[in-house]
N, C-alpha and C positions, 0 to 999 in steps of 0.2 A: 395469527401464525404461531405455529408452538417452536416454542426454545430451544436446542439440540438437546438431544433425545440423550436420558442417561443411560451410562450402561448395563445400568441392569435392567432396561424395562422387558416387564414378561410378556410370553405373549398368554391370553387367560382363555381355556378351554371350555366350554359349558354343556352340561347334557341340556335337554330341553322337556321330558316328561315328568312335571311332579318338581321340575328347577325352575323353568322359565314359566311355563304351565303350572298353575297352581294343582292341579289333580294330573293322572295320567291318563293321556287322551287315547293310548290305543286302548287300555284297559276300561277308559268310558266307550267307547265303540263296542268291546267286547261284549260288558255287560250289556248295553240295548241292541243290538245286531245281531249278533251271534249264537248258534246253536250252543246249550250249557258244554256241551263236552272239549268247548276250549280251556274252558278250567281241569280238564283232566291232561290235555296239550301243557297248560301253566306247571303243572304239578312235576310232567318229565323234563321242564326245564331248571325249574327250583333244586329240583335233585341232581341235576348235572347229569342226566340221561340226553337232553338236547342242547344244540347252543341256539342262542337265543335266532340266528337267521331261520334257522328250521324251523322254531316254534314259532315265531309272526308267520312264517308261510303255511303252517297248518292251520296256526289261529283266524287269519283272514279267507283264508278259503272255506271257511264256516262264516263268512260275513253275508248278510243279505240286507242290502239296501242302498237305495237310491243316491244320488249324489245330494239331493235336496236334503235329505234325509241327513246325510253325514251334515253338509254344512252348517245343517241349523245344530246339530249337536255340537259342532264343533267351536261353534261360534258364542253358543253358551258357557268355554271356557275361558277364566278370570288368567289374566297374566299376573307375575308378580312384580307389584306396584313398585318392587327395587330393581326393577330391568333397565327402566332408561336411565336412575340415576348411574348404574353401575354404567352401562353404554359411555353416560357423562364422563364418568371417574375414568374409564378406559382411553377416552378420547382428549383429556388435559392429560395421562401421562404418556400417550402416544403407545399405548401395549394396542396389540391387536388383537381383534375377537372373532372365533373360532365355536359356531355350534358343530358338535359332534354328538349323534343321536341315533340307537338303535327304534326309535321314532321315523313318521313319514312326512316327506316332503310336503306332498300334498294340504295338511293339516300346519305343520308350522310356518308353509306361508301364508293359509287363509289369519293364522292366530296375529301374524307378527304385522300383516297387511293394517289392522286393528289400532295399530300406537298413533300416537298423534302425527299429525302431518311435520310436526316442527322437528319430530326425531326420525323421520326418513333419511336423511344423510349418513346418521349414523347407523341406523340399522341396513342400511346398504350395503355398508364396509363388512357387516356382517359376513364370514363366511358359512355357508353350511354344510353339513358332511352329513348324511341320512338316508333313512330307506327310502325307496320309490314307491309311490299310490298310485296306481289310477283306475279311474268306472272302466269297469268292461259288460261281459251284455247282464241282461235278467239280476242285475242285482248284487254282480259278483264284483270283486276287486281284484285286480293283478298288483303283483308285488316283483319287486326287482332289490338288488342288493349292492351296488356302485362300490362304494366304500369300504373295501378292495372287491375287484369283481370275481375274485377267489377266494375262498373262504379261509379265513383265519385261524390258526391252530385251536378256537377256543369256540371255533363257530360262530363269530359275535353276528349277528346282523349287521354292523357296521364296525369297524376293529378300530375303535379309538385309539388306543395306542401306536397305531400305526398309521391314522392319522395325525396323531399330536407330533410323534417325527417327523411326518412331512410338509405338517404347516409353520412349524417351527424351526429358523435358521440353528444352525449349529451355536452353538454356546449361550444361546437364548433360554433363560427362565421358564416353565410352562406351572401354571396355574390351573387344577381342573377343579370345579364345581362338580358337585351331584349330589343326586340323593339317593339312588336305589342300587340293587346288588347289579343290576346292568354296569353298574362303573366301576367293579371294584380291578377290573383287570386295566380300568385308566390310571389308576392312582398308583401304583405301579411306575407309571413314567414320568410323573409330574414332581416337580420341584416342591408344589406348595397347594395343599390340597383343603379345601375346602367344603365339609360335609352336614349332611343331614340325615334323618330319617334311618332306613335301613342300610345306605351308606356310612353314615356316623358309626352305626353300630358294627359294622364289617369292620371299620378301620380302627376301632376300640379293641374288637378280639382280636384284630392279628398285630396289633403294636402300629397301628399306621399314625405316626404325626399328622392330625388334621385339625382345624377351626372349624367349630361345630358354627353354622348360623341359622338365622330362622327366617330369616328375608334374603332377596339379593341385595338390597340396602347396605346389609351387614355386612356383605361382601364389596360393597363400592369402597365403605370405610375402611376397610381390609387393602385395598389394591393401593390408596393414596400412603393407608401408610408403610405398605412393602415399597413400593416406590422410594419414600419420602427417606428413610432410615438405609437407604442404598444407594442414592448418588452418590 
């Protein structure tokens, strides 16, 4: 049984393409499934011509292929080997854990189904906030957008931001993880931001206070000691 909870524990946000997922899984579907011209779909989103909901619903409706087909692709992606310590770190400081993911359901429950059976409890407690997958006929996939079922001033496929307020009680700490330009409108709301890759680098140019990491590991030791230096 854990101790009363101190008050600052955060609750910690996470994307899941390219954070919790060692590569990005819609952009591996892409490249083997998809007619090329989803890269030209990519292109009007990088430029801020679409938001990102728009562009998975163009980019998957150029997808052809079977569900067997996805899973074994999908199944060949590596998680990162600092997910459950971090899940760990989470769970001695009593913060809670929030995936929020312009990513698809479908896909990160086949990946997370994967972890060992001894960290099923915690990955339970997991929440997740993300796109809708599922087969439809000849090959195709339907796509859905829950996380808000309106679209968000910035188009996001999922509006983390507007998830992170409403998984988080008022006066609570939020923590977001990520790595890619999909998260630069989370970091925005987060107390304490933790970045990599093409996220590092967003938050480099526009002045964003963040801890660069290279694992979620790096991130576990990170939570025990924002914790630790705030009771």
């Amino acid at each position: 049984m854990h101790s009363p909870l101190p008050r600052h524990v955060p609750a910690l946000f996470l994307d899941f393409d390219g954070t919790i997922s060692r590569v990005d899984v819609v952009d591996a579907i892409l490249d083997r499934y998809a007619d090329p011209l989803w890269t030209a779909v990519e292109e009007d989103w990088r430029a801020g011509r679409l938001g990102s909901r728009a562009c998975l619903a163009r980019q998957m409706a150029l997808v052809r292929a079977s569900p067997r087909q996805i899973d074994s692709l999908v199944d060949a992606i590596d998680i990162d080997e600092g997910f459950v310590p971090l899940l760990e770190a989470c769970d001695r400081a009593g913060a809670s854990v929030h995936i929020v993911s312009d990513g698809f359901d479908y896909c990160i429950r086949r990946i997370l189904a994967r972890l060992p059976p001894s960290s099923a409890g915690l990955v339970a407690r997991v929440t997740t906030c993300a796109s809708h997958l599922e087969p439809a006929a000849d090959g195709r996939w339907r796509t859905a957008y829950p996380f808000p079922d309106v679209t968000c001033e910035h188009g996001c496929a999922t509006c983390k931001p507007a998830m992170m307020r409403a998984l988080a009680p008022a006066g609570v700490s939020t923590i977001f993880v990520g790595d890619g330009l999909s998260d630069r409108h989370a970091v925005a709301e987060a107390t304490t931001v933790f970045a990599k890759a093409a996220l590092a680098a967003h938050c480099a140019t526009e002045g964003v206070v963040h801890t660069r990491f290279d694992s979620l590991a790096d991130v576990a030791v990170g939570i025990e000691e924002y914790v630790r230096v705030r009771v």
